[in-house]
Every structure is written in structure tokens, then in C-alpha cells.
C-alpha positions in Angstrom: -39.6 -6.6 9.6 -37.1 -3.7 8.5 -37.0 -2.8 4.7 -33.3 -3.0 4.0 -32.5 -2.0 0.8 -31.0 -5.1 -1.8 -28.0 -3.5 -2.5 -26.8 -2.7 1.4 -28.0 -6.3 1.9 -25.9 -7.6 -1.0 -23.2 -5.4 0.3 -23.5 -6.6 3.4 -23.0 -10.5 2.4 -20.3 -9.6 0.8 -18.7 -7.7 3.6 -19.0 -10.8 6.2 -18.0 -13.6 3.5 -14.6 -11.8 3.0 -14.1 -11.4 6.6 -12.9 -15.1 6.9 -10.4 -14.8 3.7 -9.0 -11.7 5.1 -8.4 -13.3 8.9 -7.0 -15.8 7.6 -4.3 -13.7 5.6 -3.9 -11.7 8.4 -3.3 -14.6 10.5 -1.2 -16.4 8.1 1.5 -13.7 8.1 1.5 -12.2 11.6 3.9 -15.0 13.0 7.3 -14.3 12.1 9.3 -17.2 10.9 11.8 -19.0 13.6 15.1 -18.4 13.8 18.0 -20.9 13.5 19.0 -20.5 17.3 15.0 -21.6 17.9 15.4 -24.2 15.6 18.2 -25.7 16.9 17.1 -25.5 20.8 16.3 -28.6 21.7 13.2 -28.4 24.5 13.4 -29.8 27.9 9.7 -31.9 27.6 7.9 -32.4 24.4 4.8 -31.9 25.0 2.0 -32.4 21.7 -0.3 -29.5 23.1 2.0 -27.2 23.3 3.7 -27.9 19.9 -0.1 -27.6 18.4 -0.1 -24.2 20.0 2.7 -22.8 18.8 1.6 -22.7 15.3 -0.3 -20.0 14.1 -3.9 -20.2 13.5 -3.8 -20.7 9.5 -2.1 -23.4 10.6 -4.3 -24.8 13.4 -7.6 -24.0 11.8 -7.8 -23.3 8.0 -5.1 -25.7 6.8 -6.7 -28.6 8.1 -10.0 -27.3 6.5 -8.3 -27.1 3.3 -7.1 -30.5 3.8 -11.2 -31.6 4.1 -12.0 -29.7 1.5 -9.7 -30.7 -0.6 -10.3 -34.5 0.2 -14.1 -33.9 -0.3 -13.3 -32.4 -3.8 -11.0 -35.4 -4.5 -13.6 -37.6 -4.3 -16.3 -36.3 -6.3 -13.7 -34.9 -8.9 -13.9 -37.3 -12.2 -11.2 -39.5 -13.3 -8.1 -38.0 -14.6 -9.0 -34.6 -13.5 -7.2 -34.2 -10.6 -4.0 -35.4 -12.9 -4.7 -32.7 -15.5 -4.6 -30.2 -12.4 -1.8 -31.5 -11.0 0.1 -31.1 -14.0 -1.7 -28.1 -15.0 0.0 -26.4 -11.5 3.9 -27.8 -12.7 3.3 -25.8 -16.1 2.6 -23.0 -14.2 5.3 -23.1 -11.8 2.6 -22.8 -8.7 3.6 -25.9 -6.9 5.2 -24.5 -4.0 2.6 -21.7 -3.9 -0.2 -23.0 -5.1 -0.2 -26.9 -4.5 -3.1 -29.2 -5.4 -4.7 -29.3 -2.1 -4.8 -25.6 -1.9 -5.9 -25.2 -5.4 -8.4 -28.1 -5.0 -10.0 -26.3 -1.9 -9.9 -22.7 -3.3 -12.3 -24.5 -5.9 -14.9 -25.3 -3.7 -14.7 -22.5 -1.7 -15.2 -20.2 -5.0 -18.0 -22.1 -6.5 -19.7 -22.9 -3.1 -19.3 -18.8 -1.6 -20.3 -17.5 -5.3 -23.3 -19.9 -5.6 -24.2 -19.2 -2.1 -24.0 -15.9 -2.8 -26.2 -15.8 -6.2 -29.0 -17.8 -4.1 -29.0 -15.2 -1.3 -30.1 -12.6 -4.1 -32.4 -14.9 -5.7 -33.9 -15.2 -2.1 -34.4 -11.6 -2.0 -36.5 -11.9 -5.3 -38.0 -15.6 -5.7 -39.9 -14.6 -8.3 -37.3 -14.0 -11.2 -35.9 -17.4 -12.0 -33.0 -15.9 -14.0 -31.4 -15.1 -10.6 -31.6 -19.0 -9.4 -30.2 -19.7 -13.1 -27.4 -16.7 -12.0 -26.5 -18.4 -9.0 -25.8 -21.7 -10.5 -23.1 -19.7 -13.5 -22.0 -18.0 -10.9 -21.4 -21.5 -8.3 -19.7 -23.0 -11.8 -17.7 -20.2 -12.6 -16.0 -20.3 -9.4 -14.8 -23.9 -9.4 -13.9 -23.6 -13.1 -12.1 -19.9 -12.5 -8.9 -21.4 -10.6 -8.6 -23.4 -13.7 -8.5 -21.0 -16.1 -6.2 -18.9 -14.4 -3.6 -21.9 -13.9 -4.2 -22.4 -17.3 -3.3 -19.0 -18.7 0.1 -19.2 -16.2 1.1 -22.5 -17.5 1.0 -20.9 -21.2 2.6 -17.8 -20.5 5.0 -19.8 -18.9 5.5 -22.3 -21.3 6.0 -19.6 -24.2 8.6 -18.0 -21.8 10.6 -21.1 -22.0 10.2 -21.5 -24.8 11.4 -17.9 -26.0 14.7 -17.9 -23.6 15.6 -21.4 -24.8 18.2 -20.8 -27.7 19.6 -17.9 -25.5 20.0 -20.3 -22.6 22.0 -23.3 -24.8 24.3 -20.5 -26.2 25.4 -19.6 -22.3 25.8 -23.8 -21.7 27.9 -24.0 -24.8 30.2 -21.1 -24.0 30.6 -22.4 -20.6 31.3 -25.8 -21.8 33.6 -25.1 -24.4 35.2 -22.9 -21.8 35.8 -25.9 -19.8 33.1 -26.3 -17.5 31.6 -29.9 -17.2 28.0 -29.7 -18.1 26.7 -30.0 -14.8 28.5 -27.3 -13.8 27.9 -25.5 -17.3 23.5 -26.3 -15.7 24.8 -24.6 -12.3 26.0 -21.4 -14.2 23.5 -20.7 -16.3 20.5 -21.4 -13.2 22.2 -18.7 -10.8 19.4 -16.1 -12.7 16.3 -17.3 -11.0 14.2 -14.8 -12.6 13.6 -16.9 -15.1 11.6 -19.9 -15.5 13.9 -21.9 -17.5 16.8 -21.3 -15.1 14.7 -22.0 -12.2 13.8 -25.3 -14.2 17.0 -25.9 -14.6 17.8 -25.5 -11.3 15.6 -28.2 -10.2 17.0 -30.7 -12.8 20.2 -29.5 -11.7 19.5 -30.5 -7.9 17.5 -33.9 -9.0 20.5 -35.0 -10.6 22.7 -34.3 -7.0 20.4 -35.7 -4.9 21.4 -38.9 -6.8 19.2 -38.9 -10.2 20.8 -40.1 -13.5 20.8 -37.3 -16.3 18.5 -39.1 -18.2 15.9 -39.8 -15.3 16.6 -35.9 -14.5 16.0 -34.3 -17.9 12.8 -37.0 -18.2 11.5 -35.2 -15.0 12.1 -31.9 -16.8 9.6 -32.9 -19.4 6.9 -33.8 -18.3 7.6 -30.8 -15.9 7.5 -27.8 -18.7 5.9 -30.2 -21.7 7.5 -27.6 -23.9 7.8 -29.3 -27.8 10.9 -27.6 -27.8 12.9 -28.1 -25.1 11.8 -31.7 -25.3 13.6 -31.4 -28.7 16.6 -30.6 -27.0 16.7 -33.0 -24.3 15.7 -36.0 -27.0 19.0 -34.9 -28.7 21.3 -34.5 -25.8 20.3 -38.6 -25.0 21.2 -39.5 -28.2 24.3 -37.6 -28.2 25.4 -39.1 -25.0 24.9 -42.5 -26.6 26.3 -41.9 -29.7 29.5 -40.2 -28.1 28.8 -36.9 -29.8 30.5 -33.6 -27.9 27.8 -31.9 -26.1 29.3 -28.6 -27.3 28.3 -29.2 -30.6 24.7 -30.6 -29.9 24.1 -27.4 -28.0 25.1 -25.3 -30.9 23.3 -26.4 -33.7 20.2 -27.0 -31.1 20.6 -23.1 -30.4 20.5 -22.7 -34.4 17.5 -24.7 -35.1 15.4 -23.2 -31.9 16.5 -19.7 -33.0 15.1 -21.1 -36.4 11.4 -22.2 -34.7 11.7 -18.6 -32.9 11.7 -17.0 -36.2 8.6 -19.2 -37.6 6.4 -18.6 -34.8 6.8 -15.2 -34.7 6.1 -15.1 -38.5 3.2 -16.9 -38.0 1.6 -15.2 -35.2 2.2 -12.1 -37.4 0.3 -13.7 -40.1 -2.4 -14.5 -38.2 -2.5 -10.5 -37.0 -5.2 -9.6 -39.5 -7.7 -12.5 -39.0 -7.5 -11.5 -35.4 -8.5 -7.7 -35.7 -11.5 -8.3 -37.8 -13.6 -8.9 -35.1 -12.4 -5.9 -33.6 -12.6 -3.9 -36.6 -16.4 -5.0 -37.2 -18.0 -4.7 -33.7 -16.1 -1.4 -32.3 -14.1 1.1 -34.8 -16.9 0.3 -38.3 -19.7 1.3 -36.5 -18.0 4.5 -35.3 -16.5 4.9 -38.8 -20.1 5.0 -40.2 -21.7 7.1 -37.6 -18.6 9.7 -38.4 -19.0 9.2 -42.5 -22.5 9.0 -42.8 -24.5 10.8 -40.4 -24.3 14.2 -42.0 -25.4 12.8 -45.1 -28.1 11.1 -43.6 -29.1 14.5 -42.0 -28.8 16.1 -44.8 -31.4 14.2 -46.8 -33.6 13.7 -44.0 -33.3 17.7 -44.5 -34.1 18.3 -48.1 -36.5 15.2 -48.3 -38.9 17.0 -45.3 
């Protein structure tokens, strides 16, 4: 039996385990989408086999794994969780990118390849159980690791909202007071996708064509961002519609009271500035400090005392 070395060998398992990720990226993107002449074309004979074939083979072959995958991880997944996920992936804004079968099967994938990957080493070295006890962080880190991820996009996100929110009513205002209904006002302000907000808004904007009331609309937008603010907002445009109460001026003093809460979290975060640098100022720049201060003096009298 050869004597490979551990490290080429854990090199090695590494090597062949991203192997399938990357052919499948590869495949994924070397078909070119269809144009509109192809899909207009209506064929001659529609054969099943031959539609299969014409996808690529993300679609063909890893898609419907995912679909497994993702079914298997259904299952066994308590109750509520896939929920939380679910609405973990809207606060994020990963739908379309990241939807919950994908995510669901990236979880298994993570925590099976990294826990298969832990137990390979500890197979090189059965004697030292902290490796089997290294495989099993390692399987649970990778299902939990999509997770935290989504989560730290859904709050970034959600302070982005957030943030832009008072900016975005003063643009509605101006373009309703300039005339514009307040759909149209919603059409105006969405044209700058780079935002989330506007591309939130953009969504209400096309639930409410597609034949949504404003109410049902705005409701979707909700439970959508599940920003405290903007569901401020949206409780007080309902009750100004049924009061009869000019949207223009709901939007203004909304804008005033958000710019308000802008002003208080920003106090407050820089309040709690100093309780977050002690930590910091204990473990890494003290200990530096006192090497600096008192190492000649303890040199010193290490000096005159021998």
C-alpha cells in the first residue's frame, strides 16, 4: 500500500468533491439563452425526447437532484422551519436567485460533503476521536451556514429599507402633489432598481395591475420586507384611505416621523459604540499597551534585582 501523505490526500478529496459544483456551473451557463424568433417558431412534431434534450445538463441532471434533495430535506425538516426559511429568503431578496428548493438542497449538500469530508480525515487517523467530533461541527455547520448567511442578507436588507424610507415618501409626495395619481407616483419612484425598496415597490406596484386591491398589495409588502417601519407607513396609508385624508399629507408627515426614527437609531447605535469596543480594547490593543509600557521596567528590575 503507498504512503500518501494526509495533506495531498486531504487535497485530493477536496479537489474531486469540487469537481461536480464546478461542472455544474460550467454547464449551467454554457447554453446561451433562446431568442424570440426560436421562441416563437412553432415546431413541425413535438416530440418529448427531443424537448428533454434540448435543455442543458443543469437542467436535465442536477435540477432534478435538487428537487430530491430538497424533498428529502422537507421531510425530515421540523415544523415551521421550512416557513422561517421561506420567509427568511423574501427578507433577503433571494427568491428568484436563491429559492427554497435550491437553498433547501444546498443545505444538505453542505452538511453532507463537509461531514463526509471530516470522516474521511478521521479515517486517516481513527485513533483521535476529536476528528469524528470535527466531522460532526463540521456536517452541522454546513446545513446551518446557508442560514446564517440568508440571515445576515435579510438584515442588511431590511436596514437598507429601512434607511431609504423617508427619502423614498418625499419623491411619492412630490410626484403626487405634482399631479401624479399614486400609482403612478409608485411607478416613478420604482424606475431605480438599485434599490431594494424600489424594487419592493416595484413588485407591489405590479401586484396591484395584475388585479390586487391596494390594501391586499401593500399587505403582501409586509409580510415581504417585515420592516417596523414601513409597516408604520402602510398601516397609516389604510387608515387614510378610509378616513378620506389626502395622501399627500400622510406621506409628508410619515417622511417627518421616519426621518425622526432615523435620527434615534443612529443615536442609539452610537451609544452603544463604547460597550462594543471593550471587548476589543481588552483582548487585542491592552495587552500590546502593557507589553509597550511595562516591559522595560520589568527588564529593568529583573536587572538591578540579579
Amino acid at each position: 500500500m503507498f504512503d500518501v501523505p494526509n495533506t495531498v490526500l486531504f487535497g485530493a478529496i477536496l479537489v474531486a468533491s469540487a469537481i461536480p459544483i464546478l461542472w455544474w456551473a460550467v454547464s449551467a451557463g454554457a447554453k446561451s439563452p433562446p431568442s424570440m424568433e426560436h421562441r416563437l417558431r412553432v415546431p413541425d412534431s413535438l416530440d418529448l425526447r427531443d424537448i428533454v434534450l434540448q435543455q442543458s445538463a443543469a437542467e436535465r441532471v442536477v435540477r432534478p437532484g435538487f428537487s430530491t434533495l430538497a424533498h428529502w430535506a422537507r421531510s425530515v425538516s421540523p415544523s415551521g422551519f421550512v416557513d422561517r426559511l421561506e420567509r427568511k429568503i423574501g427578507h433577503a431578496g433571494l427568491r428568484s436567485t436563491w429559492p427554497l428548493e435550491r437553498t433547501l438542497a444546498t443545505k444538505v449538500m453542505l452538511g453532507v460533503g463537509l461531514g463526509l469530508l471530516g470522516v474521511l480525515r478521521w479515517l486517516l487517523d481513527p485513533s483521535s476521536t476529536g476528528l469524528l467530533a470535527l466531522a460532526a461541527v463540521l456536517a452541522i455547520l454546513g446545513f446551518v451556514l446557508p442560514d446564517m448567511l440568508i440571515g445576515i442578507q435579510g438584515d442588511k436588507r431590511q436596514k437598507e429599507i429601512a434607511r431609504s424610507l423617508p427619502d423614498v415618501l418625499d419623491q411619492i409626495m412630490i410626484a403626487v402633489e405634482a399631479g401624479l395619481g399614486f400609482e403612478a407616483a409608485l411607478g416613478y419612484v420604482s424606475q431605480d432598481v438599485t434599490t431594494p425598496l424600489a424594487e419592493e415597490l416595484s413588485h407591489t406596484l405590479q401586484d396591484i395591475r395584475v388585479g390586487l386591491t391596494r390594501a391586499q398589495a401593500f399587505e403582501s409588502l409586509m409580510r415581504r420586507t417585515d420592516v417596523p417601519e414601513l409597516r408604520q407607513f402602510v398601516v397609516a396609508l389604510q387608515q387614510a384611505e378610509k378616513m378620506g385624508i389626502p395622501i399627500a399629507k400622510v406621506l409628508r408627515i410619515q417622511a417627518a416621523e421616519l426621518r425622526v426614527i432615523r435620527r434615534q437609531t443612529a443615536e442609539e447605535d452610537a451609544q452603544k459604540l463604547p460597550v462594543k469596543l471593550i471587548m476589543p480594547l481588552i483582548l487585542c490593543i491592552l495587552p500590546a499597551l502593557i507589553v509597550v509600557v511595562l516591559a522595560p521596567a520589568a527588564f529593568d528590575a529583573i536587572d538591578t534585582f540579579s
